[in-house]
DRENBA-73393 format. One record per residue: residue in three letters; x, y, z of N, C-alpha, C in turn. Coordinates in steps of 0.2 Angstrom, whole numbers, plus 2048, in hexadecimal, padded with zeros to 3 digits. Example, Ala and Ser with C-alpha at 12.3 -4.5 7.8 and 13.67 -1.06 7.14 Angstrom:
2
ALA8427E482783E7EA8278427F0827;SER8407F58238447FB824840800827;
This chain:
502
UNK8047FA800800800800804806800;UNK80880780480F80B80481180D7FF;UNK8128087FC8178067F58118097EE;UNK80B8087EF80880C7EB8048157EB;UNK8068177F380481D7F380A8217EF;UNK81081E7F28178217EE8168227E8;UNK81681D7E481481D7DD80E8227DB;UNK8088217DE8048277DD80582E7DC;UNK80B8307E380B8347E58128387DE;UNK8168317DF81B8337D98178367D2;UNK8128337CE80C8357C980B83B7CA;UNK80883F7CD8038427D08048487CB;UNK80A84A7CC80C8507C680C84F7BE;UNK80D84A7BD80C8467B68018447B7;UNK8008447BA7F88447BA7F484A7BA;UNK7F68517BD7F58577BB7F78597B6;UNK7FE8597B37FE85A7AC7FA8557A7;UNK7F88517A97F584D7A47EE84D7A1;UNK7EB8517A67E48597A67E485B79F;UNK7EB85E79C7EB8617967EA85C78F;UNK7EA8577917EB85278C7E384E78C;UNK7DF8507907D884A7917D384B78D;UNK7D484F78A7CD8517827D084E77C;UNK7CB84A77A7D18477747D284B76F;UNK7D884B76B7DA8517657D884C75E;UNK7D48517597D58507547D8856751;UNK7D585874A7D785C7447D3860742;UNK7D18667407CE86A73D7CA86673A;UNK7CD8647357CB86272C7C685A730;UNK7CA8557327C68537357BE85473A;UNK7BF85873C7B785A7407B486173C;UNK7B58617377B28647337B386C732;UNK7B886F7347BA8757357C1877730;UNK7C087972C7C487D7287CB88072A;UNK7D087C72A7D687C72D7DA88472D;UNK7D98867277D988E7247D6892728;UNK7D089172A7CA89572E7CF896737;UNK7D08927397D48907407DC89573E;UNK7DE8967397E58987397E189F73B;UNK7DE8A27367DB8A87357D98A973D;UNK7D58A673F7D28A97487DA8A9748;UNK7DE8A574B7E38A574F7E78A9750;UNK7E88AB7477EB8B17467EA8B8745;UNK7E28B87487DE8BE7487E08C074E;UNK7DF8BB7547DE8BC75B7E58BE75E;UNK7EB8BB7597F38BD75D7F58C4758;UNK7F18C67567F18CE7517EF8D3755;UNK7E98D27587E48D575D7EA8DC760;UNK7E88E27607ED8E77637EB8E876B;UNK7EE8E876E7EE8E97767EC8E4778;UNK7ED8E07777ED8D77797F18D177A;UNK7F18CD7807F68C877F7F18C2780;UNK7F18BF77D7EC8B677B7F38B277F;UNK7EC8B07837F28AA7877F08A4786;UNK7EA8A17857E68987827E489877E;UNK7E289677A7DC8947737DC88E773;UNK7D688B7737D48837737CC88776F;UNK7CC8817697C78817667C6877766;UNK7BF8777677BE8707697B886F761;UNK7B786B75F7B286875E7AE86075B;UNK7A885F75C7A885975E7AD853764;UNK7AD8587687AF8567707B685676E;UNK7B88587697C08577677C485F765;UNK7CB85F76A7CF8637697D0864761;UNK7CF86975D7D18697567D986D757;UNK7D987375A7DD8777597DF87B761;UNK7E787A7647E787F7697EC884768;UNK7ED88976C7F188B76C7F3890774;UNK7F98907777FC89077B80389777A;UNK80389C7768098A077780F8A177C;UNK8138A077B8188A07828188A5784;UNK81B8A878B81D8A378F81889F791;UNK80F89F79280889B79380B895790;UNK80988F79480888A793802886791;UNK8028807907FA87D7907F887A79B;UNK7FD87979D7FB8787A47FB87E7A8;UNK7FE8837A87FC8887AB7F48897AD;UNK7F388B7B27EE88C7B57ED8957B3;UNK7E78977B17E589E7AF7DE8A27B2;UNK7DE8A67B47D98A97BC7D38AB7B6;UNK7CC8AD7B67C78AB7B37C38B17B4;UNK7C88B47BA7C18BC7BB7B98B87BB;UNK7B58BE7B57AF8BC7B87AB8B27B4;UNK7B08B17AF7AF8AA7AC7B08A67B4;UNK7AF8A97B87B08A37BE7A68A27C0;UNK7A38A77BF79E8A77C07998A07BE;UNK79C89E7B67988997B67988937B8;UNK79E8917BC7A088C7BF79C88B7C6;UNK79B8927C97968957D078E8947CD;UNK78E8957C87868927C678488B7C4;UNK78A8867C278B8807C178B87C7C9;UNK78F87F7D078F87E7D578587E7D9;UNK7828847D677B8857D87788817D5;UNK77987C7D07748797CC7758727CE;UNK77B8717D177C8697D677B8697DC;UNK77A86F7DE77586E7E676F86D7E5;UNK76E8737DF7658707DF7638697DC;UNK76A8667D976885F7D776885B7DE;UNK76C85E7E276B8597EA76785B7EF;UNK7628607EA75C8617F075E8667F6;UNK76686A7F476886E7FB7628757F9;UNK7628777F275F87D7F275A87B7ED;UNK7568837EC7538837E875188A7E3;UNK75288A7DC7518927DA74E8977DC;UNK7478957DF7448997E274489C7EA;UNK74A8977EC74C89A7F474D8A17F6;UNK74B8A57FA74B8AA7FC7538AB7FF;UNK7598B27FC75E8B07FD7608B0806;UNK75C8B380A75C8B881175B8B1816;UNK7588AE8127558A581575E8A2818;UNK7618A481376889D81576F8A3819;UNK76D8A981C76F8AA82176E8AF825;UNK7698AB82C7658AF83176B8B2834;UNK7708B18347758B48397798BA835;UNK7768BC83177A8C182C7758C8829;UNK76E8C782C7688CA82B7698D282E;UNK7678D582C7688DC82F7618DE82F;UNK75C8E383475A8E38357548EA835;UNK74E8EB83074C8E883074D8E6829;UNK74A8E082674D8DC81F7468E181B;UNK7498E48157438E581173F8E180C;UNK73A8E380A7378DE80573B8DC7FF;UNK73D8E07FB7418DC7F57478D97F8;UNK7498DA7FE7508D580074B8CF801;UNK7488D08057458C88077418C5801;UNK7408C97FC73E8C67F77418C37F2;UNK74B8C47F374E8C37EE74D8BB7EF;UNK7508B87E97518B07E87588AC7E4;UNK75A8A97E47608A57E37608A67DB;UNK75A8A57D675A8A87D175A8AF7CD;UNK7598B37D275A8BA7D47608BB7D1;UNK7648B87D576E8BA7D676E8B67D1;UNK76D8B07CE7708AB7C876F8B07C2;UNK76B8B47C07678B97BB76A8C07BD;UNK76E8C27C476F8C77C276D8CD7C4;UNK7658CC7C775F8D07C975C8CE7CF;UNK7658CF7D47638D37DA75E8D97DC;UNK75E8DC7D675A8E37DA75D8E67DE;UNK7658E77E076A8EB7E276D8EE7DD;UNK7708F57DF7768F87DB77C8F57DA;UNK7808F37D87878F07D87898F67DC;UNK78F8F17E07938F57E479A8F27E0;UNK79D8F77DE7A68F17DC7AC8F37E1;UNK7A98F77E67AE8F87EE7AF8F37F0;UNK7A78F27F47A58F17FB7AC8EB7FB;UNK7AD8E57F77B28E07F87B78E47FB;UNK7BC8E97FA7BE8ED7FB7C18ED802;UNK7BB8EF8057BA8F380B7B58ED811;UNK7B28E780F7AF8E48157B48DD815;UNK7B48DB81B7B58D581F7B08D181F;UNK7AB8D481E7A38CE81D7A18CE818;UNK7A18CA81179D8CF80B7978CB80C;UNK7948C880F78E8C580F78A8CB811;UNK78B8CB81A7898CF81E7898D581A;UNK78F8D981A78D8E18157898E080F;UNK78A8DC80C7838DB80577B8DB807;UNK77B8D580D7738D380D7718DD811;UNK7768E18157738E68177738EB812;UNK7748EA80C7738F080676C8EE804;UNK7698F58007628F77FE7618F57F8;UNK75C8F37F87588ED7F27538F37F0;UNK7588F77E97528FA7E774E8FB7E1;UNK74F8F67DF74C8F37DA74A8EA7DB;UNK7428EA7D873D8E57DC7448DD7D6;UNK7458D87DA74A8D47DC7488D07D4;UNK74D8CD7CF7488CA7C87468CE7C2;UNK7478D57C37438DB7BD7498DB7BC;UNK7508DD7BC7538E27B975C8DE7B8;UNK75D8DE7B57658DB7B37698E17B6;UNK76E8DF7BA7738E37BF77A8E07BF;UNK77E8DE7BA7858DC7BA7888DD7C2;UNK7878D77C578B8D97CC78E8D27D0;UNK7968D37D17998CC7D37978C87DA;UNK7958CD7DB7928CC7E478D8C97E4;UNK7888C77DE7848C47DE7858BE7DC;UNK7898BB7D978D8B57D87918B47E0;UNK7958B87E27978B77E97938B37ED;UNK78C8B77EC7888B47F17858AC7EF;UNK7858AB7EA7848A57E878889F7EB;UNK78F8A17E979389E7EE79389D7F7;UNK7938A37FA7908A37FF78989D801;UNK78389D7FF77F8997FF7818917FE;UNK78588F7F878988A7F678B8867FC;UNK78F88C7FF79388A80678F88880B;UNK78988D80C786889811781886812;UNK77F88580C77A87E80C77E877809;UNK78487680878987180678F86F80E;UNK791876810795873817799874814;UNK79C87880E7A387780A7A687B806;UNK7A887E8047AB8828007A78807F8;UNK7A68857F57A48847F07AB8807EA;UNK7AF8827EC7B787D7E57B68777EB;UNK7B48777F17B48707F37AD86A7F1;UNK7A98707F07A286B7ED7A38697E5;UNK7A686E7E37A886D7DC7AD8687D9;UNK7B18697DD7B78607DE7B285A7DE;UNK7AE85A7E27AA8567E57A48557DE;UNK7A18587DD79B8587D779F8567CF;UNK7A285D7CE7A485D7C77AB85A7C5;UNK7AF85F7C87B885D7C77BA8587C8;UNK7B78537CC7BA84C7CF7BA8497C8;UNK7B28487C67B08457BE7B28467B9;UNK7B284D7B87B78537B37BE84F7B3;UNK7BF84E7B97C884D7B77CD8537B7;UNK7C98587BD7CD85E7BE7CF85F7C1;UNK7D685F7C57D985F7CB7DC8647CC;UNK7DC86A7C67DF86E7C97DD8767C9;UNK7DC8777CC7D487D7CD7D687E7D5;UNK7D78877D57D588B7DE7D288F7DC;UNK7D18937E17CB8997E17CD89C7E6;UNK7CB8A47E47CC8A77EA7C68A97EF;UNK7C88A87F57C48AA7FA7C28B17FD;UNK7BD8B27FF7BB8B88037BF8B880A;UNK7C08BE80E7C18BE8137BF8B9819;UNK7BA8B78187B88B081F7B68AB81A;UNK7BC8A88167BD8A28137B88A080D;UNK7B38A780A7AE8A18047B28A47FE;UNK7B28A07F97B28A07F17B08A77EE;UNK7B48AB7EC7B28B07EA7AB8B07E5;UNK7AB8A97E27A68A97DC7A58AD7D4;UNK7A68B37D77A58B77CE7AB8B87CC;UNK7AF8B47CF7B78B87CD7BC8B27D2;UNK7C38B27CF7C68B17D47C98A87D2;UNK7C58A47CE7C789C7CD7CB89D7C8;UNK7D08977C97D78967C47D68907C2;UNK7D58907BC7D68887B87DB8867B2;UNK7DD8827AF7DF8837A77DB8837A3;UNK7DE88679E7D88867967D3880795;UNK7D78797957D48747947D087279A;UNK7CF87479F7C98757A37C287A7A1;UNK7C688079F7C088279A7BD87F794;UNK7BF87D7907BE87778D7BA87578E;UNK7BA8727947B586B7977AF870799;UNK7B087779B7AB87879D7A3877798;UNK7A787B7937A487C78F7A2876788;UNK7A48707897A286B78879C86878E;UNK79D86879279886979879286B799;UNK79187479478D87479578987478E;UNK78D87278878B87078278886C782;UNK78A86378878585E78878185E78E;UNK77F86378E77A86579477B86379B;UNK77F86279D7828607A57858587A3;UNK78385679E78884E79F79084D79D;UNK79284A79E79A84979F79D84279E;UNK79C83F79B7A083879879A83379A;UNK79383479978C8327987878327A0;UNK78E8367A578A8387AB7888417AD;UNK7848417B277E8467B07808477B8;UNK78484D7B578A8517BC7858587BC;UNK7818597B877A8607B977785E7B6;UNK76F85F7BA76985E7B47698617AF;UNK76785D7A87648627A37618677A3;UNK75E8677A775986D7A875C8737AB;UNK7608737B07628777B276887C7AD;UNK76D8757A87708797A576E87D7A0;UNK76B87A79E76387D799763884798;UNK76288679E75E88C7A17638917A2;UNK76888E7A676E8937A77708957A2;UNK76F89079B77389379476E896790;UNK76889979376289D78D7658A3790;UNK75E8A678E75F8AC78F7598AE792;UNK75D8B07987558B079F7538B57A0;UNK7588BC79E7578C27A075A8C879C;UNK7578CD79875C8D17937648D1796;UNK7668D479976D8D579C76D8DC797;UNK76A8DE7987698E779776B8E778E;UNK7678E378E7668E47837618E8782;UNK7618EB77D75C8F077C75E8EE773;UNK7588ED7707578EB76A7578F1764;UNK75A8F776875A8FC7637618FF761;UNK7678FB76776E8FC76676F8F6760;UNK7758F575E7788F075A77A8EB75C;UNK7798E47587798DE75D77F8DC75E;UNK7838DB7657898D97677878D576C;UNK78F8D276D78F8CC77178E8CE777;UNK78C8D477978B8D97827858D8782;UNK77F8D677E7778D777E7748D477C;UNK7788CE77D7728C977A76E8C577F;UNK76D8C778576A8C578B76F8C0790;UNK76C8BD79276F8B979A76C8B479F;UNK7718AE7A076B8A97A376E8A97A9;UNK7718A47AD7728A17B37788A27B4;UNK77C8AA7B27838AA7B37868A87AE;UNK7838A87A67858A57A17838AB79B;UNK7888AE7987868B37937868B178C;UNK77D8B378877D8B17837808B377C;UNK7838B37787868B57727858B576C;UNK7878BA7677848BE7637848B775D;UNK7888B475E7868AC75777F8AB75A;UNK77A8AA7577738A57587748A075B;UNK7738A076177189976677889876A;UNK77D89C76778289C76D78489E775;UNK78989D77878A8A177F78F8A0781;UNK78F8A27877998A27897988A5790;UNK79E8A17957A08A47997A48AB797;UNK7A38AD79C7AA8B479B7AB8B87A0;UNK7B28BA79F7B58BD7A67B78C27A1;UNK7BB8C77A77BC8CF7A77C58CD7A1;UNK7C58D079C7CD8D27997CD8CB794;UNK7C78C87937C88C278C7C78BC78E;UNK7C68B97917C48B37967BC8B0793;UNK7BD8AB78F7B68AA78C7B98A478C;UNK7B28A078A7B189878A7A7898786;UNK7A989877F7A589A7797A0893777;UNK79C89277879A88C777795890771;UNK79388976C79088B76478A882764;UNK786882768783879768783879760;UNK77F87D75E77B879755782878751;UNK78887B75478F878750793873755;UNK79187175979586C75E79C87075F;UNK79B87775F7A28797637A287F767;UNK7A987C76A7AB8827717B088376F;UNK7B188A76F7B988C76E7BE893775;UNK7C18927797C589477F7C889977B;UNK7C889E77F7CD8A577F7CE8A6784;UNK7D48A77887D78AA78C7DD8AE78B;UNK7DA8B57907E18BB78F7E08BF791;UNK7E38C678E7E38CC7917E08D078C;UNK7DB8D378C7D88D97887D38DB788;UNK7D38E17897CB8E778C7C78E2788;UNK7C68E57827BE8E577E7BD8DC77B;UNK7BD8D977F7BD8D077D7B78D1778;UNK7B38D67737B18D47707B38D376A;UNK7BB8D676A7BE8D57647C08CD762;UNK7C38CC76B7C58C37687BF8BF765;UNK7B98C17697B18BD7667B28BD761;UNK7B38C375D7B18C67537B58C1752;UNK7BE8BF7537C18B97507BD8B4750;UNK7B98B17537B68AB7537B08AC74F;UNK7AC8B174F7A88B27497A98B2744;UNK7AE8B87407B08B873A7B78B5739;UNK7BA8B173C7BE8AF7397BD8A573A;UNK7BA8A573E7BB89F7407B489973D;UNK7AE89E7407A889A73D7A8899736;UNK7AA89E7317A789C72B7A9896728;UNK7B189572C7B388D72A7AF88672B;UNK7AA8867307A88817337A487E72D;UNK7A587772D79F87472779B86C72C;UNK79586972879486572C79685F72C;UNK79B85F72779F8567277A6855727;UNK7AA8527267B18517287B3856721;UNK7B98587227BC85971C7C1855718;UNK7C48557137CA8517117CF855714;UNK7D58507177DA85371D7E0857717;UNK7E185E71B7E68637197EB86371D;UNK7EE86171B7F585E71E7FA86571B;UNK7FB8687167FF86E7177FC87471B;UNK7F787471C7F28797207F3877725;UNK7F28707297F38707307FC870731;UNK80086E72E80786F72F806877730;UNK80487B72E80588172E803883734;UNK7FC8807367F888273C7FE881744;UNK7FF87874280387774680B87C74A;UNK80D87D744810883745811888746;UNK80A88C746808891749806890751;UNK80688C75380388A75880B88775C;UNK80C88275981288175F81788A760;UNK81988D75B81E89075A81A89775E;UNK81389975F81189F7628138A3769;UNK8158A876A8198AB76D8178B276F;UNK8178B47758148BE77881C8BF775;UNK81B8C77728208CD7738278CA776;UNK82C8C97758328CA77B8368D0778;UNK83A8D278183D8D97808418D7779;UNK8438DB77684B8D97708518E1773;UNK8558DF77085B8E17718618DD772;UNK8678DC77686D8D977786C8D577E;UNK86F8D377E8718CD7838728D2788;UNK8798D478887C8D979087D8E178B;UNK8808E47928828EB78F8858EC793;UNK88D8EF7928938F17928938F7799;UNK88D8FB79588F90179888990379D;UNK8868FC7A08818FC7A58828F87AB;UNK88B8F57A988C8F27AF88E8F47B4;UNK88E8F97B78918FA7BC88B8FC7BF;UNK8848FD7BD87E8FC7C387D8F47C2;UNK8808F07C187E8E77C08808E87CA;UNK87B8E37CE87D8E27D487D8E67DA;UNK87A8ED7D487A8F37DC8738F37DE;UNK86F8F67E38698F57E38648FB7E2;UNK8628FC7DD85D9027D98579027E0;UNK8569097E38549097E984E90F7E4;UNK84790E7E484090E7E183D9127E6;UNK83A91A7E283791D7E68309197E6;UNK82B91B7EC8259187ED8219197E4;UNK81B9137E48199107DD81590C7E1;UNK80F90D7D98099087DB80A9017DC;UNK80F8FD7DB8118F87DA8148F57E0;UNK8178F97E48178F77EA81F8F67EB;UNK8258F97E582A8F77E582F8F97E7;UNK8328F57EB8388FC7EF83E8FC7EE;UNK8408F87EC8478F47E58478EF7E1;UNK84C8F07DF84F8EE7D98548EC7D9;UNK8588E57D78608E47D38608DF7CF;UNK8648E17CB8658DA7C886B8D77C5;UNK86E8D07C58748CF7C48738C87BF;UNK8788C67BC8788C17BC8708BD7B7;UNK86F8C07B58688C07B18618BD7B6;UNK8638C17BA85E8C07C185B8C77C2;UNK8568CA7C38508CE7C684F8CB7CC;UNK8508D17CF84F8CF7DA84A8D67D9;UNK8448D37DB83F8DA7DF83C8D97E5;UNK83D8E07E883C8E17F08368E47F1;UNK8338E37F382D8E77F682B8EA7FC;UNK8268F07FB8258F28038238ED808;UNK81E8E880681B8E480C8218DF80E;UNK8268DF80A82B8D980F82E8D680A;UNK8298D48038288CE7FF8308D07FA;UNK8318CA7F98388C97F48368C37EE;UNK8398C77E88398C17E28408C27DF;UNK8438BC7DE8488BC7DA8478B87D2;UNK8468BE7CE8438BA7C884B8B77C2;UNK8498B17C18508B17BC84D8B27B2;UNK8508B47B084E8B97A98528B77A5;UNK84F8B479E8508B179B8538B6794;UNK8558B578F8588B978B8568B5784;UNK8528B77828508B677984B8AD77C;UNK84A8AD7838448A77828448AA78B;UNK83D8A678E83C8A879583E8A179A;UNK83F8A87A08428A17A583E8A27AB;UNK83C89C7AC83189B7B383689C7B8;UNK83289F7BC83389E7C382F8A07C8;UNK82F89A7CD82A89A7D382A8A27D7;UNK8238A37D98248A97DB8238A97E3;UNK8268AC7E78278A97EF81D8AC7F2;UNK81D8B57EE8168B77EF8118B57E9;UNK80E8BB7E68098BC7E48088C07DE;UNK8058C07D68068C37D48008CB7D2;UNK8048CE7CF8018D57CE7F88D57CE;UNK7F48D77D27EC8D67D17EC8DE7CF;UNK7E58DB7CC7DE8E07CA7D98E47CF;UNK7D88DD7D27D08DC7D97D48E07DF;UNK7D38E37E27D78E57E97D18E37EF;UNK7CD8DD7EE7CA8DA7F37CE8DA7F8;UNK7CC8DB7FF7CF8D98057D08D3806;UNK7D78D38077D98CB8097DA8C9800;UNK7DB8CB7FB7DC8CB7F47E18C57F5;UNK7E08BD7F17E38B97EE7E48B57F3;UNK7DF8B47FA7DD8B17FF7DB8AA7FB;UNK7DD8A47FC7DA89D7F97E089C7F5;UNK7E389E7F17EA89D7ED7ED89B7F1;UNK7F18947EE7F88937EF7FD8977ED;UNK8048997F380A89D7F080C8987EB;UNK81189A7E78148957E18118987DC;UNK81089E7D880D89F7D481489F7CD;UNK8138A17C88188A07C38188A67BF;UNK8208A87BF8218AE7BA8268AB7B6;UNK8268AE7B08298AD7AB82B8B67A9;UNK8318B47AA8378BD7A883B8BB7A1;UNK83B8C079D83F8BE7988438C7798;UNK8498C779684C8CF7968518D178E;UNK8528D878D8558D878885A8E1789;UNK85F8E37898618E97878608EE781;UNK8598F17828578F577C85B8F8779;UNK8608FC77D86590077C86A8FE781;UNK87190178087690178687390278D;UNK86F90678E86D90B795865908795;UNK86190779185C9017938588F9792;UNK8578F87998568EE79B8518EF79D;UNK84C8EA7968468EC7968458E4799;UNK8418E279C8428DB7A18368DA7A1;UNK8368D779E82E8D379F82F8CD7A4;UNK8268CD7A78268C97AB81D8C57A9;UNK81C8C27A78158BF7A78128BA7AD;UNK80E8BA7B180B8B47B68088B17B1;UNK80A8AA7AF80A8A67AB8038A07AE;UNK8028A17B47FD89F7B57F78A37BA;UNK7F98A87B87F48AC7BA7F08B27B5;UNK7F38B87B27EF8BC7AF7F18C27AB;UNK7F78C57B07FA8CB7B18018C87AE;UNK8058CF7AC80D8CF7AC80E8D87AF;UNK8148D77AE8198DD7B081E8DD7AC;UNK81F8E57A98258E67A48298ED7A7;UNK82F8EB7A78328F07AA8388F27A4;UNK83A8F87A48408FB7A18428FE7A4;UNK8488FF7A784C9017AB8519067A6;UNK85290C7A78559127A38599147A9;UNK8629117A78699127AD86B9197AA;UNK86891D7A68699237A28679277A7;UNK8609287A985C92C7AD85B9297B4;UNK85E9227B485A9217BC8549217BE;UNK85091C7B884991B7BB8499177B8;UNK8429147BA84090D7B683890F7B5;UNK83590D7AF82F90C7AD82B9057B0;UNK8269057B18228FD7B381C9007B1;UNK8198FB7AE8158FB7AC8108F17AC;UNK80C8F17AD8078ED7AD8028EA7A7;UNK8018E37A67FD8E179E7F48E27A3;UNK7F38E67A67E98E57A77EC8ED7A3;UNK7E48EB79F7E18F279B7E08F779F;UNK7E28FC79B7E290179B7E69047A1;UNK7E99007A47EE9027A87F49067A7;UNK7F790B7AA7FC90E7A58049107A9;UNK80890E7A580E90D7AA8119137AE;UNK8159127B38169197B681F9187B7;UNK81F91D7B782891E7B882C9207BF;UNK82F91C7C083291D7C683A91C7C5;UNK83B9227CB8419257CB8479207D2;UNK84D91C7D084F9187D285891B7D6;UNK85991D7DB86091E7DD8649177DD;UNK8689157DA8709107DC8719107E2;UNK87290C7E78769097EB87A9077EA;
């Protein structure tokens, strides 16, 4: 017995990498998709201006046809889902109510008397579990309160319900929060622990965390880490309507519903038809192809499911307006699809294939070393205050060492014309400034640094979280004694700081 835990135990990392390989692969041309039409998305999507494409998996007929993975992202990397987490938190409500813990109509005030503020009004006590799945609370969005409470139940259920609870589409994560919340306590568990339990175990997903609120529950609208090929699965999942290799891990029914369209989501039939307004089910938004939907999160984060074409096709990355990645899928990728196999193009997919192994983000260009910036090589560049939190700098040896005010230290090693990973002792650069932000993660996260000398006097040094969401680029100018840092979330804009030599 001994002897075969070890063995297990030796496995275990060959079993998590093995996640990326569980869908079986075919070929474009084989499952009916125009091997042309797949270059064309792929190549639309790594064209895209102000964007970095981290996964692309297009699946069809239950079969991987085409992925793609640009370096430094991997295909195992784990990748954070922003609001794409929210489907997964409506996928968790629809296996309680298959075990009879809830029900859509539950009143939400019902599953926590100890949290009830007093006196409770009538649209709060008239909210319902399908309320929050739709979006129509009947609250204002607050996008603070995370910010500022240690309770987000308690400071939620006390906000004003001023809009009667079911009328009105209100984009708000807090209301996915709460769903989780409710998850938690009618299960005894964490919601990524019921979902081990329900879906992942079956799935074959093992590798999945979430971040937590301040007294331990699942963020819910936000916050879950998984790989692409998990998305994938998702959205095959809920193409066969909650079944999973011929077992029925969610009712039909309940999939059903979560992927219509239950509620406008503030469409107005007089603006132009986009992927923003084409209504909303169960935490699942609907999309501008006919009878399509998708999960989606904040900066490109989609999981695109097409049922009348038997396909789901994954994006993940970083870019404001993810309505542009959609439009790759529409025009360049759909008009491929046919209904029966094709005869196999083999100089097409050699092409494909090469576009795909060989894909790669920006790296710095320039020289190797410089001459006449050695003599700061080793000293420690001492960092006026910045939002980053950074309070030095050195670097020797093709190593990045940064200091920070809280304490924290990373020693990053930098790669030169390819990138070098390394474990990170904290935490990578966020968006969310929740309290308690990145509560649930494990430390270990991964950076990939690659650097280059744009000129003599400047070391331009990138930094991507290869399993997370975010990078960091810095140019250091030993002419001026500053450094520039700048950050990949949109619209963020770099700031310049002024550095003394030690």
């Amino acid at each position: 017995m001994k002897r075969q835990i070890l063995i297990l135990l030796a496995l275990l990392p060959l079993l998590l990498a093995a996640q990326t390989g569980d869908l079986p692969r075919s070929t474009p041309a084989a499952e009916g998709i125009s091997t042309q039409a797949v270059i064309n998305m792929m190549d639309s999507l790594m064209a895209l201006p102000e964007c970095d494409i981290h996964h692309v998996m297009v699946v069809r007929h239950g079969k991987v046809v085409a992925e793609l993975h640009p370096a430094p992202f991997r295909a195992e990397d784990s990748h954070t889902l922003y609001s794409a987490s929210k489907t997964f938190t409506s996928l968790a409500v629809g296996c309680a109510i298959d075990d009879n813990l809830l029900r859509l109509d539950d009143r939400v005030m019902t599953f926590f008397p100890d949290k009830r503020s007093m006196p409770v009004s009538d649209n709060m006590a008239a909210m319902t579990v399908r309320d929050l799945l739709m979006m129509a609370s009947g609250m204002k969005p607050d996008w603070t309160m995370r910010n500022n409470s240690t309770d987000w139940v308690k400071d939620w259920l006390a906000k004003s319900v001023d809009d009667k609870p079911g009328s009105l589409f209100q984009y708000d994560s807090m209301c996915t929060f709460m769903l989780s919340a409710i998850v938690q306590r009618v299960t005894g568990r964490t919601m990524l622990d019921y979902l081990n339990a329900k879906l992942f175990g079956p799935m074959h997903i093992a590798v999945a965390d979430w971040e937590t609120s301040p007294d331990g529950i699942n963020t819910g609208g936000w916050g879950l880490r998984v790989q692409a090929e998990t998305m994938a699965k998702l959205g095959l999942l809920l193409l066969n309507k909650g079944k999973w290799n011929g077992q029925q891990l969610v009712s039909a029914d309940y999939v059903t519903a979560a992927c219509s369209r239950l509620i406008d989501g503030g469409a107005k039939e007089t603006v132009p038809s986009t992927d923003g307004n084409q209504g909303y089910g169960y935490q699942v938004w609907q999309s501008k192809w006919p009878g399509s939907y998708r999960a989606d999160g904040a900066m490109g984060q989609y999981t695109v499911v097409v049922p009348q074409e038997d396909l789901v096709v994954v994006i993940l990355g970083m870019k404001l307006y993810g309505h542009e990645e959609l439009a790759c899928i529409w025009n360049q990728l759909m008009p491929g699809l046919k209904a029966e196999p094709l005869l196999p193009e083999k100089k097409l997919q050699k092409r494909l294939d090469n576009l795909c192994a060989k894909a790669k983000l920006a790296m710095p260009q320039g020289k190797r070393v410089s001459n006449k910036a050695k003599a700061v090589m080793d000293r420690q560049l001492q960092l006026a205050h910045n939002r980053f939190g950074l309070n030095a700098v050195s670097i020797n040896d093709n190593h990045l060492h940064l200091a920070y005010e809280n304490g924290n230290n990373e020693n990053l090693a930098m790669g030169y014309g390819d990138w070098q990973y390394n474990t990170l002792a904290g935490f990578p650069y966020y968006s969310i400034n929740a309290i308690n932000s990145m509560q649930g993660f494990a430390h270990g996260f991964t950076a990939a640094a690659a650097y280059a000398w744009n000129t003599p006097m400047l070391l331009e040094v990138r930094v991507h979280y290869v399993d997370w969401i975010s990078g960091l680029t810095f140019v250091f100018d030993f002419g001026k004694n500053e450094v520039t840092i700048d950050d990949t979330y949109p619209n963020s804009k770099p700031v310049t700081v002024p550095f003394t030599v030690k």
